[in-house]
NUMIKE-246962 format. One record per residue (C-alpha): residue number from 1; residue in one letter; chain; x, y, z. Coordinates in Angstrom, 1 decimal. Each point is the difference from the previous one (the first is absolute). Example, Ala and Ser with C-alpha at 12.3 -4.5 7.8 and 13.67 -1.06 7.14 Angstrom:
BEGIN
{1, "A", "A", {12.3, -4.5, 7.8}},
{2, "S", "A", {1.4, 3.4, -0.7}},
***
This chain:
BEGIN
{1, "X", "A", {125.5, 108.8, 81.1}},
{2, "X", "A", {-4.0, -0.9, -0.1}},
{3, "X", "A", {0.0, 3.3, 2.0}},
{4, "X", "A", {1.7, 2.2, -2.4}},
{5, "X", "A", {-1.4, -1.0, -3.1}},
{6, "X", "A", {-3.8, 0.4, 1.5}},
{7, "X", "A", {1.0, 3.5, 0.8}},
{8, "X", "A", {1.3, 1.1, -3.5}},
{9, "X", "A", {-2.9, -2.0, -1.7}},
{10, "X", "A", {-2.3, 1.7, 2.6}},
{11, "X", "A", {1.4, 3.3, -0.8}},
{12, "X", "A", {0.2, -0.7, -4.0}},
{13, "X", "A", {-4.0, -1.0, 0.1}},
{14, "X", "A", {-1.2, 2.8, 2.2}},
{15, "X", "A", {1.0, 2.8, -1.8}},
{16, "X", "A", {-2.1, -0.8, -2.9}},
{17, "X", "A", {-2.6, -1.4, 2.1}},
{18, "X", "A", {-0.6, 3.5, 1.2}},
{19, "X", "A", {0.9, 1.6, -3.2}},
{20, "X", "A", {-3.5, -2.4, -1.3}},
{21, "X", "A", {-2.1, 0.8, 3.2}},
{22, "X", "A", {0.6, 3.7, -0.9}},
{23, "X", "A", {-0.7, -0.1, -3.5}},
{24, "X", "A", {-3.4, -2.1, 0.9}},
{25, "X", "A", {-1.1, 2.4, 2.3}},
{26, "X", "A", {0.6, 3.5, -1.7}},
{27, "X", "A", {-1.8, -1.4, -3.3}},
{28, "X", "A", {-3.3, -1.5, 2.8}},
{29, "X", "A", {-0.1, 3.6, 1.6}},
{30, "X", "A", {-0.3, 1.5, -4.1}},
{31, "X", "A", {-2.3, -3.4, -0.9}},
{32, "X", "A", {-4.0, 0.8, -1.1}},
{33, "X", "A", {-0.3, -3.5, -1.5}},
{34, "X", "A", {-1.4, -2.2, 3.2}},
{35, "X", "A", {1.7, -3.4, -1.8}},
{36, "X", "A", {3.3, 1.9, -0.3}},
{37, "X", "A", {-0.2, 1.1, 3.5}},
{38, "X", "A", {-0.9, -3.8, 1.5}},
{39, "X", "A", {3.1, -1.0, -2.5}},
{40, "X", "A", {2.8, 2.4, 1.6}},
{41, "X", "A", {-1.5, -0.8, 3.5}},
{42, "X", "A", {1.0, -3.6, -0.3}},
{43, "X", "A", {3.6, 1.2, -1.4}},
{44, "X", "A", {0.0, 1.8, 3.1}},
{45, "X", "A", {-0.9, -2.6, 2.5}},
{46, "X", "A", {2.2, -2.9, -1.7}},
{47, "X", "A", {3.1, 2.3, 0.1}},
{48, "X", "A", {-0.7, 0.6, 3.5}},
{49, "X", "A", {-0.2, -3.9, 0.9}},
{50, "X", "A", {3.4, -0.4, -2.3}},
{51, "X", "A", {1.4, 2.6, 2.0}},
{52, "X", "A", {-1.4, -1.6, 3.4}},
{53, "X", "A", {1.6, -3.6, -1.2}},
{54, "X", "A", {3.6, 1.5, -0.7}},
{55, "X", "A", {-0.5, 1.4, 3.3}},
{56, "X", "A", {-0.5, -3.2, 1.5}},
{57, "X", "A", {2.6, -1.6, -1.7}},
{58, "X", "A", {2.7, 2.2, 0.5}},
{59, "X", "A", {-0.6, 0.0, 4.0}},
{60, "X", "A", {-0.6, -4.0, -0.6}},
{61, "X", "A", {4.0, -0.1, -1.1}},
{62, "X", "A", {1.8, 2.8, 1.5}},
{63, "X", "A", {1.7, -1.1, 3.3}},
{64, "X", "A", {-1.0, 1.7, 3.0}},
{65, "X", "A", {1.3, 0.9, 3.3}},
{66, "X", "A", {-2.6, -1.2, 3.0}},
{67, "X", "A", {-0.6, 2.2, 2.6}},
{68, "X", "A", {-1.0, -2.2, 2.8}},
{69, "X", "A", {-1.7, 0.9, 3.3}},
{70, "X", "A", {-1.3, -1.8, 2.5}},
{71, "X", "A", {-3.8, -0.4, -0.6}},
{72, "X", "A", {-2.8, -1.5, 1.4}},
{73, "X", "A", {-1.4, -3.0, -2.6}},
{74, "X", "A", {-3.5, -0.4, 1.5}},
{75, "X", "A", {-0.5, 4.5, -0.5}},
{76, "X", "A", {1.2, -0.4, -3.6}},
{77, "X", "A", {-2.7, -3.1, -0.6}},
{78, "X", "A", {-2.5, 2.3, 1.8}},
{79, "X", "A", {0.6, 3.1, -1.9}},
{80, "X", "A", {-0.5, -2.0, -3.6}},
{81, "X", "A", {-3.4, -1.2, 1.4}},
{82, "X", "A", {-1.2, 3.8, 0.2}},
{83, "X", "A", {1.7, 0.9, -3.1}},
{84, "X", "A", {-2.1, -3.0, -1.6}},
{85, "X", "A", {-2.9, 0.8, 2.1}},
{86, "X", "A", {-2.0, 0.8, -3.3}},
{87, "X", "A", {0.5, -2.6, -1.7}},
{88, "X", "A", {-0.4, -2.8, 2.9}},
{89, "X", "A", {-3.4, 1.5, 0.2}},
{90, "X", "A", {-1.4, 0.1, -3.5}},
{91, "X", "A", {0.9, -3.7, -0.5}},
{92, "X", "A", {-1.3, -0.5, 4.0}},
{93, "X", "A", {2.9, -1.7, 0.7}},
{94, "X", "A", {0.2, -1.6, 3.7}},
{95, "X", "A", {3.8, 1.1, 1.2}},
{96, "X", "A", {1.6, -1.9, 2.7}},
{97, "X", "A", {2.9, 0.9, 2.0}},
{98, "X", "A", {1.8, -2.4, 2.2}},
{99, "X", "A", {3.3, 2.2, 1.0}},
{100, "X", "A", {2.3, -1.2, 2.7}},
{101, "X", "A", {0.6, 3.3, 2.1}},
{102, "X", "A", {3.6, -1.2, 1.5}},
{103, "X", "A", {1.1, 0.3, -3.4}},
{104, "X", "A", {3.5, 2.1, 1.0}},
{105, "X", "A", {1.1, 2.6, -3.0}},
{106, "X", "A", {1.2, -1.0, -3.6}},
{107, "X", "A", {2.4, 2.4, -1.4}},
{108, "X", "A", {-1.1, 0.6, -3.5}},
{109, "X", "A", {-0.5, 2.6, -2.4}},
{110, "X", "A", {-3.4, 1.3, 0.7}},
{111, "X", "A", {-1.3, 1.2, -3.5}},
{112, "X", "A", {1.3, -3.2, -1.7}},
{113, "X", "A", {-1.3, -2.4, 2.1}},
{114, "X", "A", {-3.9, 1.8, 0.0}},
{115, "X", "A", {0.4, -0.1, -3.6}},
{116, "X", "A", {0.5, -3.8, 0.1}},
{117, "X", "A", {-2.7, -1.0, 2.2}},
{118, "X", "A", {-2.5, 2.7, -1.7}},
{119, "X", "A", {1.1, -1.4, -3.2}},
{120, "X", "A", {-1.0, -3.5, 1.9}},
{121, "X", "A", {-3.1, 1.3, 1.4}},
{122, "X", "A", {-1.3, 1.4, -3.4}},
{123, "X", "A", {0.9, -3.6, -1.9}},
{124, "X", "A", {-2.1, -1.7, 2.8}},
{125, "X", "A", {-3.0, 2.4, 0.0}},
{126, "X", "A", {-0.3, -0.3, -3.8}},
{127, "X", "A", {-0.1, -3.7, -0.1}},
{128, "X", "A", {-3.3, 0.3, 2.3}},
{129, "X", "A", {-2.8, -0.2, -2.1}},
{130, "X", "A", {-2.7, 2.9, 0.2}},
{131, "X", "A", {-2.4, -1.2, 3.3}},
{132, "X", "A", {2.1, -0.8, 2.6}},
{133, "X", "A", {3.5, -1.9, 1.0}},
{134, "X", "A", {2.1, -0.2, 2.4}},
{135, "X", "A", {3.6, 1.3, 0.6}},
{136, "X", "A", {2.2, -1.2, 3.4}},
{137, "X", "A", {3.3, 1.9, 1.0}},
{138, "X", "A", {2.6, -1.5, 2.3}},
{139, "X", "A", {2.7, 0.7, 1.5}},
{140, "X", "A", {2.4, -1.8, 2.4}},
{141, "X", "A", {3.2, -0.9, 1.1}},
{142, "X", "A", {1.5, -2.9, -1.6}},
{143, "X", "A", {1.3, -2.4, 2.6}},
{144, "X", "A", {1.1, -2.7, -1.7}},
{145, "X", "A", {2.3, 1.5, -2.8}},
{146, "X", "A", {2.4, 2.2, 0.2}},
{147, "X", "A", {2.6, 2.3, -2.3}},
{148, "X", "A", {3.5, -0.3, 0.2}},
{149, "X", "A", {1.6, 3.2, -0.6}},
{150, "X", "A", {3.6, 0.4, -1.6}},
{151, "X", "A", {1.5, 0.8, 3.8}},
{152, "X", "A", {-1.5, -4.0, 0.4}},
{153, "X", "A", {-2.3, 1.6, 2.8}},
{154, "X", "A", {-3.7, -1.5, -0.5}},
{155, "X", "A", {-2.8, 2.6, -0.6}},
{156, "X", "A", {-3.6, -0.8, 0.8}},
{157, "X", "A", {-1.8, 0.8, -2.3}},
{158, "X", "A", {-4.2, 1.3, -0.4}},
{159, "X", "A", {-2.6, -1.2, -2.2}},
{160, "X", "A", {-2.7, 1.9, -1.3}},
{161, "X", "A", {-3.0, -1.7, -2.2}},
{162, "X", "A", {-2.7, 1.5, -2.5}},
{163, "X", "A", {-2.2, -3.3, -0.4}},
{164, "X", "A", {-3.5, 0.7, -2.4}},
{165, "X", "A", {-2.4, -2.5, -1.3}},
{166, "X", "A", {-0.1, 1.1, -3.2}},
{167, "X", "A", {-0.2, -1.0, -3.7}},
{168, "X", "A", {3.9, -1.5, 0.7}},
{169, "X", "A", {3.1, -0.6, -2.0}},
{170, "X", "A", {0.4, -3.2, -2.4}},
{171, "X", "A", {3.0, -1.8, 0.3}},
{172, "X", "A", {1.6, 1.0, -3.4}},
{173, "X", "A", {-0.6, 3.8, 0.9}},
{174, "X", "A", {1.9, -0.4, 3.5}},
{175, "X", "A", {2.8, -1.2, -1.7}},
{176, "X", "A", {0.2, 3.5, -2.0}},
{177, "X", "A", {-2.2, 2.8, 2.5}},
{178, "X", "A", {3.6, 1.5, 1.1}},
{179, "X", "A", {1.4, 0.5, -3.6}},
{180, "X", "A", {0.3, 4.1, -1.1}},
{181, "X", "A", {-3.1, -0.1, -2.2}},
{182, "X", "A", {-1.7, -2.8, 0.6}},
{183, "X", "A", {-3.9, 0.7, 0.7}},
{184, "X", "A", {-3.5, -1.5, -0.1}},
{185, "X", "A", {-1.5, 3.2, 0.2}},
{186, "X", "A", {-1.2, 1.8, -3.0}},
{187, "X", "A", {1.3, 3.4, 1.3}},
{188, "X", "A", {3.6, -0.1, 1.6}},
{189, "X", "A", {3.2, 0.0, -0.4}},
{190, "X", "A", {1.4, -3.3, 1.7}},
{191, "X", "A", {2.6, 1.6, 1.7}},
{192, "X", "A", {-1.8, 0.1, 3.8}},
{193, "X", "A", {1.0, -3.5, 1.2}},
{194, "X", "A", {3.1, 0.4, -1.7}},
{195, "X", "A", {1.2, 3.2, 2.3}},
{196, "X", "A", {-1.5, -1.6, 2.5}},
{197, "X", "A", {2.4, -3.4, 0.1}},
{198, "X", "A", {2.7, 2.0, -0.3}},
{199, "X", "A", {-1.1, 3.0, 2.6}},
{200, "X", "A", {-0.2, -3.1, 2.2}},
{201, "X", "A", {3.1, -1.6, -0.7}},
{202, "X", "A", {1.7, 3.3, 0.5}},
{203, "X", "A", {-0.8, -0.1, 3.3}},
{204, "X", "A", {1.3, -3.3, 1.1}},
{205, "X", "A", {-3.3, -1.5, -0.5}},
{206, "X", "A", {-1.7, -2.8, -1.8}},
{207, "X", "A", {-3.6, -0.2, -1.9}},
{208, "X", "A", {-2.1, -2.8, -0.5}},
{209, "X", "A", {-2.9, -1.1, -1.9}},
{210, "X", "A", {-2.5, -2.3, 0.3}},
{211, "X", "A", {-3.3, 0.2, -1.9}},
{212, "X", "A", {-2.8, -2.4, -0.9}},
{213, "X", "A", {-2.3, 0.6, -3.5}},
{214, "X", "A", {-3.6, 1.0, 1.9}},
{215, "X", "A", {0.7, -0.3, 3.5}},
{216, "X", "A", {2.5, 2.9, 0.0}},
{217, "X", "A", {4.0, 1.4, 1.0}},
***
């Protein structure tokens, strides 16, 4: 039902939404005043970031069908490093890897799960402060708990970690970080953690937090 009315109102705030961005860029193309020019430029980029938050929302609540593969964990951590690369560096950011390399395949949905971790990656490289940090990613096999699966057979299952020493999480913010719209940050839409969770959940997984104010997540 969440689904269905996020589509409509998606569809019902669009419309106009382009109808504005239009309007706003036919009168900035006739514009000779520099003021009125700055003024429809801002219409412009504000309609775009409305139209980017629908966006988000509407693939937030629509249910999806997972199209799982078996995939290699340690290649997708190793692919968001280079991905990252640029940042990492400007902040010189020390990155270490401890991968277990017996890690067997996960069936997953490849394009979910890198936007999980990258979404993980990103939160962790923006709590460094500017002058160096470190970030750690694990990942191993989890020996001493195990899923029990609907057939009553008992998966293992793998962990993976992003661990940084940054600025950290306070205890009243952990309580709220996976709620849709919920940020700290003075540009975003709160939504990131919140498809994360449930990306995770989708695939049989579980997510965990554990953060300390100043000595990092």
């Amino acid at each position: 039902m969440m689904g269905t009315i996020a589509a409509g109102l998606a569809h019902e705030i669009k419309n106009p939404l382009g109808g504005i961005k239009g309007a706003a860029q036919l009168l900035a193309r006739e514009s000779s005043s520099s003021e009125s020019s700055e003024c429809l430029q801002i219409i412009i980029k504000e309609t775009d970031r409305v139209d980017r938050l629908v966006s988000r929302l509407l693939s937030f609540s629509r249910p999806r069908s997972l199209s799982l593969t078996p995939l290699n964990l340690n290649e997708l951590l190793d692919s968001l490093l280079l991905l990252q690369a640029g940042p990492i560096g400007e902040k010189k950011i020390r990155v270490i890897r401890k991968f277990d390399p017996s890690l067997p395949p996960v069936l997953g949905d490849a394009d979910e799960l890198k936007q999980v971790f990258l979404n993980f990656l990103k939160n962790a490289i923006e709590a460094i402060p500017n002058g160096g940090g470190e970030i750690r990613l694990t990942s191993r096999l989890v020996t001493d708990f195990k899923i029990k699966e609907a057939s009553g057979k008992a998966s293992r299952m793998i962990a993976a970690e992003i661990l940084d020493s940054g600025v950290g999480i306070s205890k009243e913010d952990q309580t709220k970080v996976f709620t849709p719209f919920f940020t700290t940050k003075e540009s975003g839409y709160g939504l990131g953690l919140a498809f994360a969770q449930r990306a995770i959940h989708e695939h049989g997984g579980s997510i965990r937090l554990t953060s300390e104010k100043s000595h990092g997540t």
